[in-house]
N, C-alpha and C positions, 0 to 999 in steps of 0.2 A: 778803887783798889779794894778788894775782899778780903787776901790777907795783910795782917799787921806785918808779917816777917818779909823779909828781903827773901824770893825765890834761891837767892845765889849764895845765902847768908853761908851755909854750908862751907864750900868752896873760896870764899872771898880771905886775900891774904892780909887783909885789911882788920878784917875781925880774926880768923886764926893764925898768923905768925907775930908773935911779939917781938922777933929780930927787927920788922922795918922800923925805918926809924922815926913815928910819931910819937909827941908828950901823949902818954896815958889818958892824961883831963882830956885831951884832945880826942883822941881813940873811942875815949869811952862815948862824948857828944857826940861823933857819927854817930854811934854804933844806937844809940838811944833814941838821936832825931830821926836817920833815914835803915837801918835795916831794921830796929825792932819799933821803929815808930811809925806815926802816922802825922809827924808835924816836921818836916814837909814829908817826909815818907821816900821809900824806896822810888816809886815811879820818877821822881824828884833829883834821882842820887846819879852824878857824873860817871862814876863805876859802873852803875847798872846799865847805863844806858850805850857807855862804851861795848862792855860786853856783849849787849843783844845787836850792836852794829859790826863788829870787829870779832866777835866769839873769843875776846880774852881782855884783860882791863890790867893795863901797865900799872906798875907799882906807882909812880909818879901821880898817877891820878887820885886827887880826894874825893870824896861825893859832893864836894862842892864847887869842885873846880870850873871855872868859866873856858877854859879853853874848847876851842872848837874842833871837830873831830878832821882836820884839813893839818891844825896845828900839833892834836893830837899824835898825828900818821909821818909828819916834818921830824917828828923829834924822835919816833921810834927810827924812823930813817935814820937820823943823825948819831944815835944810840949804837948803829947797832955795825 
């Protein structure tokens, strides 16, 4: 990975809306490990990776989330 920032950092509602509802400490550890880090880093992050498969990343998802993108798609189904 060349750069440090998250390609998506921009756009991700993760790091710009403070409406959703994660603890701050929390918000802030993404945002330091995987969009502006490199420990595990963006390549790493459940957002980024939903996004570049599905061209948009549910609020629901953290950058650390284990769900699988099968479970991922079950639940926007179920959602919506």
């Amino acid at each position: 990975m060349s750069e440090p920032y998250c390609p998506n950092i921009a756009g991700c509602r993760l790091v710009n809306d403070p409406t959703l509802h994660i603890e701050d400490n929390n918000r802030d550890i993404y945002i330091k490990s995987y969009c502006r880090g490199n420990n595990p880093g963006y390549s790493e992050c459940s957002r980024y990776r939903v996004k570049n498969q599905i061209f948009f990343c549910p609020d629901f998802i953290m950058p650390d989330s284990e769900m699988t993108l099968d479970e991922i798609l079950e639940r926007i189904e179920q959602e919506s």
